[in-house]
C-alpha positions in Angstrom: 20.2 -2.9 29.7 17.2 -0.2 29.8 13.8 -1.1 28.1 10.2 -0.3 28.7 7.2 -2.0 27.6 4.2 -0.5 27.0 1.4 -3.0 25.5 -2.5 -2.2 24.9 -4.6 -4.7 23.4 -8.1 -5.9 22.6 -9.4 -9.2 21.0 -11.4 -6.4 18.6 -8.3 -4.2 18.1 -7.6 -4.4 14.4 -4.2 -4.2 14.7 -2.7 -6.8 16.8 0.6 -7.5 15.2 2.3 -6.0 17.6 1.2 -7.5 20.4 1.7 -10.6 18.9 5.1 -10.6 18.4 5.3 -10.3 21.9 3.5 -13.2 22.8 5.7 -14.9 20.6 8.5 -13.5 22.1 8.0 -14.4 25.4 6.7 -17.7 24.1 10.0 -18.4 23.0 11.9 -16.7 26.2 14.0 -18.5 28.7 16.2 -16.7 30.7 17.5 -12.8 31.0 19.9 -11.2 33.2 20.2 -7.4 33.9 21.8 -4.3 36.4 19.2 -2.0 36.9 18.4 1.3 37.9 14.5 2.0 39.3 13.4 5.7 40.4 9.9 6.4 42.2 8.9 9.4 41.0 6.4 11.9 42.6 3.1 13.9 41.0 6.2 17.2 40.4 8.1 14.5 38.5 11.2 14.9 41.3 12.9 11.2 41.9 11.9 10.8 45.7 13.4 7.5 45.5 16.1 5.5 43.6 17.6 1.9 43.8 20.2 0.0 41.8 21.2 -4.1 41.4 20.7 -6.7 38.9 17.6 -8.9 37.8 17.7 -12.6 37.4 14.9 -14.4 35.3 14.1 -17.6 33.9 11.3 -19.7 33.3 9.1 -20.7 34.8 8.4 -18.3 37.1 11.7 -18.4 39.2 13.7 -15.0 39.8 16.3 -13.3 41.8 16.2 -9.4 42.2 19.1 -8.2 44.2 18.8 -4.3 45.2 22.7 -3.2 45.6 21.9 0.7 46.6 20.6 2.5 48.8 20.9 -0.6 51.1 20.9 -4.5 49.9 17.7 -6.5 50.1 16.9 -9.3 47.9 13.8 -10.8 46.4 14.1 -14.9 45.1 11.1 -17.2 43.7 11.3 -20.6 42.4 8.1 -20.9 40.9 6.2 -21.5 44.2 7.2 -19.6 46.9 8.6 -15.8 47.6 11.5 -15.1 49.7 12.7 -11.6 51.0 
């Protein structure tokens, strides 16, 4: 799964359909589960950096994030707390 989100809005922008479907969306979101692939990327727009593993959401606020590569490391939340 690749996506990217980019969202800009005002409570004078005239056109706020857009961002409303996404506060409906999330509204209505519960869980999601993904592999990714996340690159840091310097100011000559060379990859300096890049990782791989899989995502874990659900609401509320409770996540797992599990880097695979370059090394393992894991990120979990219930809600309340962080653990690495």
């Amino acid at each position: 799964m690749t996506f990217a989100v980019s969202v800009a809005a005002e409570e004078s922008s005239p056109d706020t359909a857009g961002f409303t479907r996404l506060q409906d969306y999330l509204e209505n979101f519960g869980s999601m589960r993904a592999d990714f692939r996340q690159e840091v990327i310097n100011s000559d727009r060379e990859i300096i950096e890049e990782t791989r593993g899989h995502v874990l959401l659900k609401k509320p606020g409770r996540f797992r994030w599990h880097y695979t590569e370059p090394f393992e490391r894991v990120i979990v939340s219930d809600g309340t707390r962080v653990w690495l």
